[in-house]
N, C-alpha and C positions, 0 to 999 in steps of 0.2 A: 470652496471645496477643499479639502485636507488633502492632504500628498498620500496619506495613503490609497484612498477612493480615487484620485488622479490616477495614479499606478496602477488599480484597480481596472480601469477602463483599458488601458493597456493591452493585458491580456485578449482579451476580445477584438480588439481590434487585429492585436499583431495576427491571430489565429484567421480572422475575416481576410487579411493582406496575402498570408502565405496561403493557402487551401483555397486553388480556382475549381471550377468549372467550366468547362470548353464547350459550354450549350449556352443558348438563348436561358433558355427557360430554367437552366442549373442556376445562370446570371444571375435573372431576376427574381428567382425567389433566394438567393442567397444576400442578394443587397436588401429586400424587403424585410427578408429576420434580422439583418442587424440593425436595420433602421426603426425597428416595430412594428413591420406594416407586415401583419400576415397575410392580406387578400390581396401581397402581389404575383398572378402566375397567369401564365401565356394559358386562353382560353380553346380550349378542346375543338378542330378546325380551324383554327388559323392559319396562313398559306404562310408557307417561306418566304421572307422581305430579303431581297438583296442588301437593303440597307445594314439590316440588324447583323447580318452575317458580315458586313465590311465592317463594321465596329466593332464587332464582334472580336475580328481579327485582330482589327487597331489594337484592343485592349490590352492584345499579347505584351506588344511591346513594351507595357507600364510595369510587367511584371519583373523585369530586371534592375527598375532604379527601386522600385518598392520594397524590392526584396533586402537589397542590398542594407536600404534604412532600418527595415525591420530586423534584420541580422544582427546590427550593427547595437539596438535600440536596448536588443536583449542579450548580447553576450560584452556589454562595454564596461559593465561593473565586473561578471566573472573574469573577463581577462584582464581587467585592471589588476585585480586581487593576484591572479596567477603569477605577471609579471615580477610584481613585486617580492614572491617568493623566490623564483628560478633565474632573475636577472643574473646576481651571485656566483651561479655556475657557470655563463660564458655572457660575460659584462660583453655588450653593444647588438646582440645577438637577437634581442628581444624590445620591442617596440612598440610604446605607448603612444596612440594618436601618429603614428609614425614615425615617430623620434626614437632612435636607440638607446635605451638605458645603460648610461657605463657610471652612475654612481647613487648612492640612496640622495643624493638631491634630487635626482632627476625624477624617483619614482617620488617622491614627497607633495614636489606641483603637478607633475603629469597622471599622477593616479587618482585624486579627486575632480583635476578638470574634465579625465574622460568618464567616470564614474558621475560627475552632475550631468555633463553630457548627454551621455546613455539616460539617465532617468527622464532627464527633459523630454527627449525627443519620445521614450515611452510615453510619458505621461501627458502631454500635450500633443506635439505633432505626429506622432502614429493615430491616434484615436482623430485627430482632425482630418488627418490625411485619408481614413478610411469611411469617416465618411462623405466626403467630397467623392471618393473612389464610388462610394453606393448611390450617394443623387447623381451623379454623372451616367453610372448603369440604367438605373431607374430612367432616365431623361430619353435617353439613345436608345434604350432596345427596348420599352415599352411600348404597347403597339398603342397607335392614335384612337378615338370616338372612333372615326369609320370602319376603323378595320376590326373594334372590336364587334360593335354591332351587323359588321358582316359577318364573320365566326359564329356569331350568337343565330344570326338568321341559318347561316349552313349547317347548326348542331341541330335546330329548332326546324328544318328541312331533313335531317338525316332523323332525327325521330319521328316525326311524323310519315316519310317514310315505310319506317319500320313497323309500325303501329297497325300502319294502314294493311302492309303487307301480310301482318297477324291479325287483322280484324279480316281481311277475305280469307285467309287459311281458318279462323276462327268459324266464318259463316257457310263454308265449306262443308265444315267438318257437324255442325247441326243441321245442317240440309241433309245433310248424308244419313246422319243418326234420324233425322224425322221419316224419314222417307223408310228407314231399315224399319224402326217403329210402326211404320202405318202398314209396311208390308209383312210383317211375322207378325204383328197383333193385329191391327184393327182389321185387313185385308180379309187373314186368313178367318176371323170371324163372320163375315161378312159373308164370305164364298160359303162358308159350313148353315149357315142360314140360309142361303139360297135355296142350298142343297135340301135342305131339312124340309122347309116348306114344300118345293117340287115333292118330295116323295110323300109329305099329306095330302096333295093334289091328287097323287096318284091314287093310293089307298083310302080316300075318304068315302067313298061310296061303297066300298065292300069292308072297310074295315074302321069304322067311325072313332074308336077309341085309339087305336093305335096313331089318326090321324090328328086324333086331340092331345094326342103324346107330346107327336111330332111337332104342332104347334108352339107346346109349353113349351118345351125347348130351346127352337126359333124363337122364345117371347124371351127366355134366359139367356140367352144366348144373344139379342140386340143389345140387351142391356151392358152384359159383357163388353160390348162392341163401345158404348155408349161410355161406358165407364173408361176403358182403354184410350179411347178419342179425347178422352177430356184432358185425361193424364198426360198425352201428346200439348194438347193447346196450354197446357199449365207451364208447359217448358218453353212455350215461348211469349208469351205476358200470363203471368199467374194473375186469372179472376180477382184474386184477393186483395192486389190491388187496387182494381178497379174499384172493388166493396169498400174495402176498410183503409186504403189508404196505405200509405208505408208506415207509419207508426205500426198501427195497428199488425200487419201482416209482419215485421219482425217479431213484433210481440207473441206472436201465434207461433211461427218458426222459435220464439225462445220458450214459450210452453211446450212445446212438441221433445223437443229434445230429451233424450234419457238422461243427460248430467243436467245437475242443478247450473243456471246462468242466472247471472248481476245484471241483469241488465237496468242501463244508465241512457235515456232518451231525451236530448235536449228540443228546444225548438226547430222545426225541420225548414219549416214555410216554406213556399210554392219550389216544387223540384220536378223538373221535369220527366217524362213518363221514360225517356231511356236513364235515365240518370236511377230512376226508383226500380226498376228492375235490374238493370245494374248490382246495385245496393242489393237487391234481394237476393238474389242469385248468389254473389260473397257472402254472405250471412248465409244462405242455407248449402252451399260448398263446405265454408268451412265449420259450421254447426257436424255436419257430415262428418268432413275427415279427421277433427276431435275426435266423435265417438268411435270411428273405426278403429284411428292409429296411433292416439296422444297416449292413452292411458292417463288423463286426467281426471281430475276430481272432480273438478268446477270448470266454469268458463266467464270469463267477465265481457261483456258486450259492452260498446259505447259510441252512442251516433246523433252526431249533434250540427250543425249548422254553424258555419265559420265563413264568415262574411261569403263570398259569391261562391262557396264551395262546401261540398257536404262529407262532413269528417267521421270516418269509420275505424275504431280499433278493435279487435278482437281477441285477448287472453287467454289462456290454457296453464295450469301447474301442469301439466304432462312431460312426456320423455325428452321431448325436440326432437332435433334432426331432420326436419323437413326442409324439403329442397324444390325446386320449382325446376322441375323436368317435363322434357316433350314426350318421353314413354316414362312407363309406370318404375318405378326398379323391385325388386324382389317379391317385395311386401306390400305392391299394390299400390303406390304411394308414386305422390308427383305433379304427374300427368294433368289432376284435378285444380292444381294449383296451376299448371301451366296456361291451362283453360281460362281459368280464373282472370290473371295478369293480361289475356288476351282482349278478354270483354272490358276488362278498364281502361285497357289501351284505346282501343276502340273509339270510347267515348273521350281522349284526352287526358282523361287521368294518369295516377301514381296508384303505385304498388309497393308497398316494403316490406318485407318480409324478416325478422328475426327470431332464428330457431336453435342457439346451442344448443350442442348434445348436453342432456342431462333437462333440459330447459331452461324457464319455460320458452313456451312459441308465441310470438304476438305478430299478427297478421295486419299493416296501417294502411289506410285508404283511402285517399281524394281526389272528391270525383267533384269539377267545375258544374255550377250550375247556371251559368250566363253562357 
């Protein structure tokens, strides 16, 4: 390796020596970026180690002899140079390597040996020194197997959780909506056919047509009923998969649609019946709030089968700006997405969602299927 590139490494290091961080976790991802290793960082739940925190401390104390090297590493040629200008003006008064300059001999030897000096210890022992400094962090304050995989069980508990507590507010909130459904539609039909029928009971003997009226009616009027009831059980297993499978029934959800859709359909194989309504339900959500609120052109669809887990993206050229909110905001928009992320949860899956303003919005989706 050339002195230059030696020198080179220098800087970096000297930069990693002087610039702490007084946290765990500032620690060890600052020893990991210098050492290369970017997937070193204290995992989300992990408990406070008394340990890491007494090293922690200890390490303070390294910062006064380190400093001093690296001070010393990088200003040993500029004050060599200076010396040798300003001795002149007050000979013994200025001091090279510690020795007082009181003649041009003295800066002649003393000003090259603290100038190779200084470069050595840049060029060599600052950058060896720094990293010993970062496998020594790396060693001490990284947290063992157990402790990570306890973090991981407590993050993998605080999500589930979470998931679970938005899959009852989820099932909540469609018990609610079924129920208002069957009561302002299917009910109140129901009740108006009763009625209808009694009063051809009544009048059927004195008034036969008016009771064959009332009949036709009650006979439009079930049907109504019948049709309202179906629309109710479509929102919570759509027929359609039962009939045509999930292929099939997105296929139909991307016919239906007013904007033209790409749709891109890999092999699905065996997906379980929460998992395909799932599936269905995001597809015809977001098919939905495309048309309402994208102002898109097109839509690209793509749902394919990724080893034990069933992969969904969904595209838009439209505006952006969707956000996944628990009430609607201005423009209606939200809410539908919030729903959305609920029922994935539910079943274990991800949700990702990206929407700059200006666009596009692409909607990603994986839902486990073991």
């Amino acid at each position: 390796m050339t002195w230059t590139k030696r020198l080179a490494r220098g800087g970096p290091a000297s930069k990693y020596l002087l610039m702490r961080s007084f946290t765990t976790s500032g620690e060890l991802t600052r020893a990991g970026k210098y050492l290369g290793r970017y997937d070193v960082q204290l995992p989300a739940g992990l408990k406070k180690s008394f340990k890491r925190g007494l090293w922690l401390s200890l390490g303070v104390l390294a910062i006064i002899p380190e400093l001093f090297l690296v001070m010393f590493a990088i200003f040993a040629v500029p004050s060599a140079l200076l010396n040798v200008l300003l001795w002149s003006f007050d000979p013994g008064s200025f001091t090279t390597l510690g020795v007082p300059i009181d003649s041009w001999w003295d800066t002649l030897w003393l000003t090259p040996l603290q100038s190779v000096l200084g470069l050595g210890l840049l060029g060599w022992v600052v950058p060896a020194l720094a990293r010993v400094h970062a496998k020594a962090v790396l060693k001490v304050l990284s947290p063992t197997a157990d402790q990570l995989e306890a973090a991981r069980l407590n993050q993998r508990v605080e999500e589930l959780t979470a998931s679970r507590a938005g899959a009852v507010d989820s099932h909540g909130a469609e018990l609610r909506r079924i129920e208002r459904d069957l009561h302002d539609g299917t009910q109140a039909q129901l009740v108006s056919l009763a009625m209808r029928i009694g009063v051809a009971k009544q009048v059927m003997a004195d008034d036969p047509e008016k009771a064959a009226k009332l009949l036709d009616d009650a006979r439009d009027g079930a049907e109504q009923a019948m049709h309202e009831l179906r629309g109710v059980l479509r929102t919570m297993y759509p027929p359609i998969l039962q009939d045509r499978g999930l292929a099939g029934a997105i296929s139909a959800l991307a016919a239906r649609c007013p904007l033209p859709v790409e749709l891109r359909m890999g092999e699905l194989g065996q997906v379980p019946a929460p998992v395909e309504a799932a599936a269905y339900f995001v597809v015809a959500e977001s098919l939905t709030n495309v048309t309402k609120h994208s102002a898109a052109a097109r839509v690209n669809l793509l749902m394919e089968r990724r080893g034990t887990e069933l992969y969904l993206e969904i595209t838009d050229d439209g505006i952006g700006g969707a956000r996944i909110n628990e009430q609607s905001d201005l423009l209606g928009r939200g809410s539908g997405l919030h729903g959305m992320l609920h029922r994935v949860q539910a079943i274990d899956g991800h949700l990702e969602l990206r929407s700059p303003i200006g666009g596009p919005t692409a909607i990603e989706v994986i839902l486990p299927c073991e």
